[in-house]
N, C-alpha and C positions, 0 to 999 in steps of 0.2 A: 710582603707588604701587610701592615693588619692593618684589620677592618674598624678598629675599633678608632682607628684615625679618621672616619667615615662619618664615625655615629652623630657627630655636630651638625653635619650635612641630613641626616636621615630624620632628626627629632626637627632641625630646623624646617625642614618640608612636611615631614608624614607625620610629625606626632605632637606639633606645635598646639597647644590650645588657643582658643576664641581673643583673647589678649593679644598672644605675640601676634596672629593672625590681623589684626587691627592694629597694633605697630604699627607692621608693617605696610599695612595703606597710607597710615598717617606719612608715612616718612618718604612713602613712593609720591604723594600726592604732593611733598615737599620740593622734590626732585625732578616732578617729571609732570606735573599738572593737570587737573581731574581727567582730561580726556583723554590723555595717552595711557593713566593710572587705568580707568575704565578696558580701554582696549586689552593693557595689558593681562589685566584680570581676566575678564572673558575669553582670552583665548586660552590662558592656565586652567581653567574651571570648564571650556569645551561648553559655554552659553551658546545657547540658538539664539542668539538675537543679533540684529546687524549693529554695525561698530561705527560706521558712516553714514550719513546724510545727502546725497548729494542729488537733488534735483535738475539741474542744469544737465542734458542729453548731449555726451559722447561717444566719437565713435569707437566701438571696443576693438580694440588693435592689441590690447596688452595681457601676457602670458606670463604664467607664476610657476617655478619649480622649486617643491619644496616650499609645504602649508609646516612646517613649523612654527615654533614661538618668534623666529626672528622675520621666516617670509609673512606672516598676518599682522603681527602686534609694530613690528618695525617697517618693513618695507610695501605693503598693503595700504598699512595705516598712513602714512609719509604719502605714497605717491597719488593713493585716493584723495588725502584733506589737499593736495595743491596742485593735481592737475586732475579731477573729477573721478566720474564712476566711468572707467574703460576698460574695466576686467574681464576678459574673453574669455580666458581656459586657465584650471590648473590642474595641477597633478603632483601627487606623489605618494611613492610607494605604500604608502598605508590611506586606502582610500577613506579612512575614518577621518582622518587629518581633512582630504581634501574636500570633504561635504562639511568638514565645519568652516573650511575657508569660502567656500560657496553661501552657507549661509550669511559669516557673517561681514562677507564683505562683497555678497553679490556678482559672486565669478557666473558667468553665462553656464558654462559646461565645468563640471569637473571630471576628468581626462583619463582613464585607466590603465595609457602609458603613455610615457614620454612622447612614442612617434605620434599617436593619438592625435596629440597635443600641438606638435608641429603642423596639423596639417588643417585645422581650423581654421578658417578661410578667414581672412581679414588683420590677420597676423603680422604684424610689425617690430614687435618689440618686447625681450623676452627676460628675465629675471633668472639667477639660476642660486636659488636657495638650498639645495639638495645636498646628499652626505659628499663631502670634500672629494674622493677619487673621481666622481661623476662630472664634475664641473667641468673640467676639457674637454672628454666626446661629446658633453651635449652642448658646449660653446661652438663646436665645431660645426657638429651637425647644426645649429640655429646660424651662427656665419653661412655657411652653406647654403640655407634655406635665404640667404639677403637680409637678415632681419640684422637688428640692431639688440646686442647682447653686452648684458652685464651680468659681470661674475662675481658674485659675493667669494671674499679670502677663503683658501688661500687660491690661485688660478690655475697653479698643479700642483701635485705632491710628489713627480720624480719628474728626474732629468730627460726623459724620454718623453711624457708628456708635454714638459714646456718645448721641448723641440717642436713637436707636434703641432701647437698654439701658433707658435713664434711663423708655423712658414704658416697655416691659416691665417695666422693675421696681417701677415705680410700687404701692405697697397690696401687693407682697410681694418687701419687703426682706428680709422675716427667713428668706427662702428663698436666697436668694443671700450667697454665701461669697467671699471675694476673698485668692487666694493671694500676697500680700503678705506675708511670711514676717518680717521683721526684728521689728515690734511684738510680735512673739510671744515672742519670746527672753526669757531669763532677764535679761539683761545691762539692755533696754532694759524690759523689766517692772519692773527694781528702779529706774531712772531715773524711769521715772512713779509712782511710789508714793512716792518720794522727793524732787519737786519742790517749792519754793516754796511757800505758799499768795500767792494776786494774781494781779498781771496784767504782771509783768514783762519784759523782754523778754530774747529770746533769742542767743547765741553759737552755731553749730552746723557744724563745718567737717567735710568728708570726705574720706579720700586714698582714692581705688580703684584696686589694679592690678587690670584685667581679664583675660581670655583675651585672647591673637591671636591673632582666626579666619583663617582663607585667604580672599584676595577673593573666590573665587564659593562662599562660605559665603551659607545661606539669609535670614542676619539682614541684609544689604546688599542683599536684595529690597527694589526702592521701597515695594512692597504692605504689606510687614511692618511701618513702622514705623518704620526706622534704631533701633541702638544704644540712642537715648535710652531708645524703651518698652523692648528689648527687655533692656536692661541697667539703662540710667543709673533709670530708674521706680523701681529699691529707693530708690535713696537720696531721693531727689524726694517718693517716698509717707513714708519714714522721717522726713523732715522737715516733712511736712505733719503729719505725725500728734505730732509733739513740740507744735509749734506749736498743734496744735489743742486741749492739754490745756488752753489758757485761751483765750478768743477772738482769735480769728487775726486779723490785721492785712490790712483790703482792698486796699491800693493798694502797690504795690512799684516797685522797679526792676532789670532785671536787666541784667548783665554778661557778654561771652562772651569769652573768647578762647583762638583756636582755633593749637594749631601746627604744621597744615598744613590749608589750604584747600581743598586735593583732598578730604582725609578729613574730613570736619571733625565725625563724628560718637564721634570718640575724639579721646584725647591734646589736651582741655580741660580750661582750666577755666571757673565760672560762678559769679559772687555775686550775691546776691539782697541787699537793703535794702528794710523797710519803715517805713511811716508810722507805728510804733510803737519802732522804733528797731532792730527784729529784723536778723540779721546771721547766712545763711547761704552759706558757700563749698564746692565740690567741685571737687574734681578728678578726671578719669578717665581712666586714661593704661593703654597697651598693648601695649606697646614690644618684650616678652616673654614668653613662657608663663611666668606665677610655676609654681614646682614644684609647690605644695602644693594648687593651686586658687588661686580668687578671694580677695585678701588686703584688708581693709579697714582703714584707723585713723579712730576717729569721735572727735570732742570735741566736748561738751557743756558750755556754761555758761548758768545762770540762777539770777539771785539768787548766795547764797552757796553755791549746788550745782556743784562740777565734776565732769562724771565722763571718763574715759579709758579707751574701748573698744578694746582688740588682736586684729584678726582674730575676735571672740566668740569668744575664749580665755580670756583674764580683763581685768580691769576695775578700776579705781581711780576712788576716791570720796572726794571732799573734801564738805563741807560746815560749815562754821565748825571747832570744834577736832575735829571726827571725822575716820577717813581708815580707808575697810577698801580691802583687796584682795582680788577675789575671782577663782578659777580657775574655767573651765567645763571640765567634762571629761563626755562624750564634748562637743567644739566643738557649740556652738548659737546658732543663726541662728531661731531658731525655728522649724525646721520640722514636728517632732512634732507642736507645737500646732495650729502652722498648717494641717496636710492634714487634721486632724479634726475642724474647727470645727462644720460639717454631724452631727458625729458624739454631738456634749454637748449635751444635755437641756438642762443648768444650765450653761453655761459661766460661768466664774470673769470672764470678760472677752469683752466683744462690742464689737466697732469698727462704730461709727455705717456708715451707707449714704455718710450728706452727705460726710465726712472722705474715704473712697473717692471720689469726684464731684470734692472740689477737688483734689486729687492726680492725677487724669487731665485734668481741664482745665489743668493746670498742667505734666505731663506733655509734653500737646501743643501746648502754647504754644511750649515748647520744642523741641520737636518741629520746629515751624514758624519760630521763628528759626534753627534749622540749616539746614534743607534750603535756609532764603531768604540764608544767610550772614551775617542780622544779628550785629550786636553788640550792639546796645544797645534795649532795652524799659523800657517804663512802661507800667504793666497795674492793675488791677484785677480780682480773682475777678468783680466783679458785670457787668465788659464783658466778659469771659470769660463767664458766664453767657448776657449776651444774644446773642454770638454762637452760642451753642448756643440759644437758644429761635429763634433764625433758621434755623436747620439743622431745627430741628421743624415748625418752618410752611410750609417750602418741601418738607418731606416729602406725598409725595398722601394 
């Protein structure tokens, strides 16, 4: 791999001067609107100042693993501006992280391990932002402890753990939350409300520019999972859950290929066909730091519905002689919805357990044709299934 395919990534972070650096506000504050742009900032630059306001006295019930960029600037910031300051405990492995998420977002304790953290009295409801292999034991252990657990993607990274999950969660699903952000959006809410009625089949193609991380970034740990869960899983769940609005198609076939065999966990693509006539492609390529962050284009057809998703900025929709275009402003990906599923009484919309289950077995199917260099699959959900009831039996 050379490095030198890196260096766009390294000047655009480390060696940018006072201009691009101010761009780059200008275009985030376009994107993403002065307060979230704020947050965002402060917790890249590690400010001691708080990020929230929140006067209004609750009770603190709520636990955070994993003070990264995504658990403070996204899920912190989200579940404090719309349901207050009930920040109990957090924790994570680099306790530098977790006294700036203490500062600036007013966590009571911050936690110097996990069990720590579990045992904080008044504990209800627990976040699990932490490096990908982690998120099962510690979903497990927080089921376990009664609480009400959401697991930011991917919710394992082998077959053996989602066995694991799967009998955990068994008789309380509606405890567990899956931070699977895309179905939440506005863009992909107004897709599913607007679908066909039957049993049509599907068009569903994706271009994803990624990040280029540096090779000894943590996501190219064997243990984590590769790229697929740790990236490629949005789009994989995104299209399981299209697909899943009319009964999904058992038996498929998939396609890979890859344009370099070294790497071969980016800079692909992959098409899926099934035995219903379904027709999903993606692409994920990574070639450069896009400016703006992660950049998407999605199309959608079914029946006489097209729609044309840009980055979840705005959107175009055909449907026989209709045609709207809609803007999103602040950009949504859904994550507001998404970090406070745990948080609604009444949610407007609950994504099944099963729909999460085939999207990770499907996940690491894929998973499993990269790391093995395949190209070519013919699968079934239900042989997929019984290779996990085989991962459950040979469990003691």
């Amino acid at each position: 791999m050379s490095v030198s395919k890196y260096n766009s990534q390294r000047l655009h972070y480390e060696l940018s001067g006072w201009r691009l650096k101010l761009k780059r506000i200008v275009r985030s504050l376009k994107m993403w609107g002065l307060h979230r742009t704020f947050a965002k900032i402060a917790n890249r630059l590690s400010l001691p100042i708080p990020v929230l306001f929140n006067i209004v006295p609750r009770a603190k019930d709520f636990l955070m693993v994993g003070c990264g960029q995504f658990g403070c600037s996204t899920a912190s910031y989200f579940i404090g501006k719309q349901y207050g300051h009930r920040f109990l405990g957090c924790f994570d492995i680099d306790m530098a992280q977790s006294r700036r998420a203490q500062r600036a977002y007013g966590y009571k304790h911050a936690c110097a391990t996990f069990e720590e953290l579990l045992e904080l009295e008044g504990a209800q409801r627990i976040f699990i932002a932490s490096n990908h292999a982690s998120h099962t034991p510690q979903a497990i252990a927080a089921l376990e402890k009664g609480m009400k657990v959401h697991i930011e993607k991917p919710i394992s990274v082998t077959w053996e753990q989602l066995a694991q999950l799967t009998r955990a969660v068994e008789g309380r699903e509606d405890d567990l939350y899956v931070g699977y952000n895309r179905p939440f959006s506005k863009a992909i809410t107004m897709v599913r409300d607007m679908l066909p009625d039957g049993d049509g089949s599907f068009t569903i193609q994706h271009f994803i520019a990624g990040h280029a991380i540096d090779p000894d970034h943590w996501y190219y740990d064997p243990k984590e999972g590769t790229r697929i869960c740790g990236n490629v899983g949005h789009w994989i769940d995104l299209s399981v859950h299209l697909l899943s609005q009319r009964d999904m198609a058992d038996r498929w076939t998939m396609q890979i290929s890859y344009s370099d065999e070294a790497l071969r966990e980016e800079n692909f693509s992959l098409s899926m066909t099934s035995e219903k006539g379904d027709l999903v492609t993606m692409t994920f390529t990574a070639r450069g730091e896009p400016f703006d962050g992660v950049n998407e284009a999605i199309n959608i057809q079914q029946g006489d519905l097209m729609a044309r998703i840009d980055d979840f900025r705005t959107m175009k929709v055909w449907r026989r002689d209709y045609f709207r275009k809609v803007r999103f402003w602040p950009k949504d990906v859904g994550h507001r919805k998404s970090v406070g599923q745990m948080f609604d009484e009444k949610p407007a919309y609950r994504r099944p357990w099963e729909e999460i289950f085939l999207s990770t077995m499907l996940m690491l199917h894929i998973t499993d044709m990269v790391r093995n260099n395949a190209t070519v699959s013919e699968f079934s959900f239900a042989e997929l299934r019984a290779k996990l009831d085989q991962q459950e039996t040979e469990q003691p």
